[in-house]
C-alpha positions in Angstrom: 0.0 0.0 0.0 1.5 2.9 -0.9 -1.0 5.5 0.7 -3.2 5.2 3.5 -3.9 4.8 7.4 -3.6 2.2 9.5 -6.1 1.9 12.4 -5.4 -0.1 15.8 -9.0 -1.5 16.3 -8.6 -1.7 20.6 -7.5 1.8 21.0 -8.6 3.2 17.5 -5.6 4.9 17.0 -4.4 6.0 13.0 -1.2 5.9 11.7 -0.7 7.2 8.1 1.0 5.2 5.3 3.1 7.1 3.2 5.1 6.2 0.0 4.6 2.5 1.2 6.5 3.4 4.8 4.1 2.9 7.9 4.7 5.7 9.8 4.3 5.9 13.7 5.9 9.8 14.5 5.6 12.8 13.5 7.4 14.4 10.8 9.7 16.7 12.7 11.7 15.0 15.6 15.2 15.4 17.6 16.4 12.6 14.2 15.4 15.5 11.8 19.0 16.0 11.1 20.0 12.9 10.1 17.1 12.5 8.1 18.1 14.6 5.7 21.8 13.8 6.4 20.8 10.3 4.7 18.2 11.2 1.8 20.8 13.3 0.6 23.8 10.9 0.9 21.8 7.9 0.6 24.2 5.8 -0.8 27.2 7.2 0.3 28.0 4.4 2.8 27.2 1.5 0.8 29.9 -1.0 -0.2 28.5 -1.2 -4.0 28.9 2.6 -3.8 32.6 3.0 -2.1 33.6 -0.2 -3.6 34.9 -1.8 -0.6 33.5 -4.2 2.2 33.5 -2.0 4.9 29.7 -2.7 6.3 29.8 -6.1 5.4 32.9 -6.6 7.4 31.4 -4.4 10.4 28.0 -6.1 10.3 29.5 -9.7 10.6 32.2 -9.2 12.4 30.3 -7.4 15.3 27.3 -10.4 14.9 29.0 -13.5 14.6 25.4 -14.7 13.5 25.6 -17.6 10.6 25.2 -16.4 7.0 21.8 -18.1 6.9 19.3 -17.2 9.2 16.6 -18.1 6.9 13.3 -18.8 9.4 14.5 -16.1 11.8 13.2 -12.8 11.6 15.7 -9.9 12.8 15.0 -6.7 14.7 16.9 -3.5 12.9 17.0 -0.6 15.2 18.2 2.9 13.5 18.2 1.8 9.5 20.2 5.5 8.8 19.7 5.1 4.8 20.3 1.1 4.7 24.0 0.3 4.5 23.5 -2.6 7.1 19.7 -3.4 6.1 21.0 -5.3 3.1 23.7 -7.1 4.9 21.3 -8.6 7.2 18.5 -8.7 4.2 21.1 -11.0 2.8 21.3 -14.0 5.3 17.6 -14.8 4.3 15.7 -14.0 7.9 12.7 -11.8 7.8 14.5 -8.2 8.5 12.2 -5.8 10.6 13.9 -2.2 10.0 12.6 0.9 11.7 14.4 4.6 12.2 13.5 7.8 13.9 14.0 9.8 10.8 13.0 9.8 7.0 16.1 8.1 6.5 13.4 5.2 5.9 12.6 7.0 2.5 16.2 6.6 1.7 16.4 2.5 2.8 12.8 2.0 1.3 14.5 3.7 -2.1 17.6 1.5 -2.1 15.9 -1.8 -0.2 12.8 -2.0 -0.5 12.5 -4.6 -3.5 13.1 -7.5 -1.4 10.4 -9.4 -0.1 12.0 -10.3 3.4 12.4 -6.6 4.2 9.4 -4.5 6.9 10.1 -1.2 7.3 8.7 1.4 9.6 9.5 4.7 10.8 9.3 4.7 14.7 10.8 5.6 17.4 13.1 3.4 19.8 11.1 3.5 22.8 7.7 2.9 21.4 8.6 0.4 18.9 4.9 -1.0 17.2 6.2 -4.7 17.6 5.1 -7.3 19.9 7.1 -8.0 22.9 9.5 -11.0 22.9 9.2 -11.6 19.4 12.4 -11.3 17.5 15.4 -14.1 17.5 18.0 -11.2 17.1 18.3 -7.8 17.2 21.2 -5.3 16.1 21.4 -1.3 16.6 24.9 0.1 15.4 25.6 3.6 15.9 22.3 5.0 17.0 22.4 4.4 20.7 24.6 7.6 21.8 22.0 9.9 19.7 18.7 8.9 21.9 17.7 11.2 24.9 17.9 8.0 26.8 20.2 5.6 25.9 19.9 2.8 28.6 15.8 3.0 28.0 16.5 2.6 24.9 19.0 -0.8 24.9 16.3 -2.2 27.3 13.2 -1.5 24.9 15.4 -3.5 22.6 15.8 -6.2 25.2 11.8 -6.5 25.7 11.2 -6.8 22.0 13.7 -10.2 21.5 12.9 -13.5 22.5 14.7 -15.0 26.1 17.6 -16.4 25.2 17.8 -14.6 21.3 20.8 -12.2 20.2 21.0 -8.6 20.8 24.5 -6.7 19.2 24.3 -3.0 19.6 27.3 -0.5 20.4 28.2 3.0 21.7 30.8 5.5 20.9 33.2 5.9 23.7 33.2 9.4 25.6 35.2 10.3 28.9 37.2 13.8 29.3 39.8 12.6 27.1 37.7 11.7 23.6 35.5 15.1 25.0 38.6 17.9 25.2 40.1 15.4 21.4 37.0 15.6 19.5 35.8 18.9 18.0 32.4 17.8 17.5 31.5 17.4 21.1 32.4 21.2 21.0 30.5 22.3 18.0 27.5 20.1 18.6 25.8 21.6 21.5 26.0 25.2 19.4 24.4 24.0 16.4 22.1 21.6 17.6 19.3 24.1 17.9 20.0 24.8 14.2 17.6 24.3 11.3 19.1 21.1 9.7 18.9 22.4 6.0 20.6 25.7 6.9 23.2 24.0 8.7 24.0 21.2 6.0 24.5 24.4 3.7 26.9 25.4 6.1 28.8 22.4 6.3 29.0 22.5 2.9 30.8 26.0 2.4 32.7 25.1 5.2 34.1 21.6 3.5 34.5 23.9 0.3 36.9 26.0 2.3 39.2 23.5 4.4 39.0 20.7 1.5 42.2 22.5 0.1 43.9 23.0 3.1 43.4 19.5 4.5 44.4 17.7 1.1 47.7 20.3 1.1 48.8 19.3 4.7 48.1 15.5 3.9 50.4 16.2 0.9 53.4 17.6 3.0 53.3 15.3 5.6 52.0 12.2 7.7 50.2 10.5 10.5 50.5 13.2 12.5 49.4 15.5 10.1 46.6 13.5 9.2 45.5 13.6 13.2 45.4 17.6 12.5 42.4 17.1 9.7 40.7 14.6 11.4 40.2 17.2 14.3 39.1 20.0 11.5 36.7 17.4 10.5 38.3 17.4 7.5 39.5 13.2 7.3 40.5 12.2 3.5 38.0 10.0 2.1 40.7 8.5 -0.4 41.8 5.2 -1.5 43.1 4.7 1.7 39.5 5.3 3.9 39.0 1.1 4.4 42.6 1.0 6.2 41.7 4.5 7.6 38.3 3.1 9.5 39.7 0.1 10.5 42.5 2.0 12.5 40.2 4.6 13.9 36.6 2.8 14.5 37.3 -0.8 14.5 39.3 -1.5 18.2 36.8 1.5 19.2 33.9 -0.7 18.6 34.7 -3.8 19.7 35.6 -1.6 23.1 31.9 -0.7 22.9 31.2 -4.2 22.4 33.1 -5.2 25.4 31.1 -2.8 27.3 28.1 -3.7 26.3 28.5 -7.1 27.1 29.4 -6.1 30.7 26.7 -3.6 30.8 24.3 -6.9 29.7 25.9 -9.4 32.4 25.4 -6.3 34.7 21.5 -6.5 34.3 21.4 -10.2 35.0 23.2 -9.9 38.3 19.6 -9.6 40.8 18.4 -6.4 41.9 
């Protein structure tokens, strides 16, 4: 269905149905950013775009799940525009994707031909699923941007099955990643900013320091590289799959570390 409303028939509540995405917020919400942050770059993150494996590696390396999965139906919390929707599309499970934002319209655009795909924009903490019903669940990079991130890992907890397979993970931030990474200074000035006026900012502003950051990776090294990466300003080159690896790979299975303590933490009584 490509346009219409859905009615629940205890409560008689409506949700609208629009350009075959259920939809279960409202249009404007804290994800607006990233919403268009996606349906602009929609593909930008995709392996078939970059030409390297770099979701696929991520999304099995942080699972471990078997490459079939066919009979299994799999919880996707935070889509973004897809890149790990058709990883998981791929093992042959029924894949249940949902996001905050109208990054939906982006997955939808670039995923939603296959037959073993649902997708739904909704939020976290309200998810329109029944409880206990998915054998695995994964959420990767989302958590950190909810209000509320520990409600939001345990509404993922009460949505799989007892004894199923959750994988999410977190970004990493004490005083030292704080006072090293710019954009935990920059954020809290432009959050209040209207997300189309600021992605025309970013824009002139990558215009500007593209130059300079290609010169001083020119002239120099590691060290020099360090310097963009704190302008923002990291070389998406040839070299980005060795690049990720170094930066966000021992990062994230930190997070996953963590996550697993944070989860043997919950089972402890009381």
């Amino acid at each position: 269905m490509k346009e219409g409303v859905l009615i629940e028939p205890l409560s008689g509540a409506s949700y609208v149905v629009r350009d075959f995405i259920p939809r279960f917020v409202t249009h404007e919400n804290y994800a607006e950013s990233f919403g268009v942050e996606w349906t602009i770059h929609s593909r930008s993150q995709y392996d078939q775009h970059t030409g390297f494996a770099v979701s696929q590696e991520r999304f099995e390396k942080e699972t471990q799940w078997e490459r079939d999965l066919r009979g299994e139906v799999i919880l996707e919390v935070g889509s973004g525009s897809g890149r790990f929707t058709v990883h998981a599309l791929k093992t042959g499970a029924t894949v249940v994707s949902f996001d905050y934002s109208r990054a939906v319209e982006a997955n939808y655009a670039s995923n939603g031909s296959h037959e073993n795909l649902l997708l739904v924009q909704a939020s976290v903490y309200e998810m329109p699923f029944r409880l206990n019903s998915f054998e695995k669940a994964f959420c990767f990079g989302v958590l950190q941007h909810t209000p509320d991130p520990r409600e939001a890992f345990m509404s993922i907890v009460r949505h799989v099955k007892p004894g199923g397979s959750i994988v999410a993970d977190v970004y990493v931030k004490n005083l030292r990643t704080w006072l090293l990474n710019t954009k935990y200074w920059v954020r809290p000035l432009v959050k209040p900013s209207d997300p189309r006026v600021l992605y025309g900012a970013l824009k002139r502003y990558v215009n500007l320091m593209w130059p300079l950051a290609r010169l001083l990776r020119k002239v120099c090294s590691f060290r020099t590289t360090r310097v963009c990466f704190r302008m923002r300003m990291m070389q998406r080159s040839r070299s980005w799959p060795t690049w990720t690896r170094l930066i966000c790979c021992p990062r994230s299975m930190t997070n996953l570390r963590r996550l697993r303590r944070f989860d043997a933490g919950l089972r402890k009584p009381g």
